[in-house]
N, C-alpha and C positions, 0 to 999 in steps of 0.2 A: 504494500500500500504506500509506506513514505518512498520506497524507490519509484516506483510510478509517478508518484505525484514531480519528483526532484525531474527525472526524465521528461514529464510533458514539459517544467519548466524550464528545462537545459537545451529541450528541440523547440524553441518558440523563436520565431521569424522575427518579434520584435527585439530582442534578448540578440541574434544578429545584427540587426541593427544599426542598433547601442552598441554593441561591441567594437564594432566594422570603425563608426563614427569614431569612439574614441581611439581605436589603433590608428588612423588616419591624423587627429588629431594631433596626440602623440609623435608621430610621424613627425610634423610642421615642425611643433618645437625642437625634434633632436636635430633638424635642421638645421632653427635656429640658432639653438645651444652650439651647435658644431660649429656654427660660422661663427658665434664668439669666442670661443676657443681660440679656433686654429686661425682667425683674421689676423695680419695682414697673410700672412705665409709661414705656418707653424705647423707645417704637417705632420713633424715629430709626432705631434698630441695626439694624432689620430692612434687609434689602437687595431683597427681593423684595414689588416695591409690591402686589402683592394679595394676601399674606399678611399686609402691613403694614392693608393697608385691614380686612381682618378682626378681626382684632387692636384695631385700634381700637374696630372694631361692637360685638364679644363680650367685650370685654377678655380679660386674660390670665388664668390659663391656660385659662377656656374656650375663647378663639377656636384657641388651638392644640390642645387637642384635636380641636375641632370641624374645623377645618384638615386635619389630619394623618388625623383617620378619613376625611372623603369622598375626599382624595386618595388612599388604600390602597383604600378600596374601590373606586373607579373603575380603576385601577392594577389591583386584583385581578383584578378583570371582565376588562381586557383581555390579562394574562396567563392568565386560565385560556384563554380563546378563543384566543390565539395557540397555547399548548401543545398543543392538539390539532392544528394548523396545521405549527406549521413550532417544533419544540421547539430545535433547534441555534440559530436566529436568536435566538429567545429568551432561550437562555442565556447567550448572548455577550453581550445588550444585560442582561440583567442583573449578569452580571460589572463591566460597565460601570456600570452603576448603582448596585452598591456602593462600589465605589472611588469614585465621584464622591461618595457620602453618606460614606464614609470619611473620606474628604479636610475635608467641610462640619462634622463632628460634631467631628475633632479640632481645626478651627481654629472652631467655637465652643466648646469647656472652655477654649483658651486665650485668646479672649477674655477668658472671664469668670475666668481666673487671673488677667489683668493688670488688668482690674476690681474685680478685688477688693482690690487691692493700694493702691487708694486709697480 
């Protein structure tokens, strides 16, 4: 009975959503956050080398636009095709993937707080 009930909640279209919305969200600011970091030309700070590689190619902030659109779009494509699939697995691996870009977006503004302080 309570697993049922968690399950119709976990497969509901709105609950995608919300979910989609704020991992897109999220998205913007790691953007953000990324471009004050690493602005003017700090590529060092990047952690993830083939963002860092891009970054380089396109400089900043195009390469993180350029970055953060094909990764949403690819992202997107494979959430829409799962949602028709299997919506509950989805949602959970979303939930999980805010909290993860939650986690990266707050601990780049604090970077660039203690950045900026010198």
């Amino acid at each position: 009975m309570l697993l049922d009930l968690l399950y119709e909640n976990l497969a509901r279209r709105e609950l995608f959503w919300c979910s989609y919305g704020i991992f897109v969200g999220l998205n913007i600011l790691d953007g953000h956050s990324t471009w004050l970091v690493l602005k003017p030309d700090h590529f060092r700070r990047e952690r993830n080398p083939v963002a860092r590689w891009i970054f380089r190619k396109l400089s900043i902030p195009l390469g993180i636009i350029i970055f953060k659109a094909a990764l949403l779009a690819v992202l997107s494509l494979a959430f829409w095709f799962y949602a028709a699939e299997d919506l509950f697995t989805l949602n959970i691996v979303l939930a999980v993937a805010d909290l993860v870009f939650l986690v990266v977006v707050l601990h780049n503004y604090r970077v660039h707080r203690r950045l900026r302080k010198y």
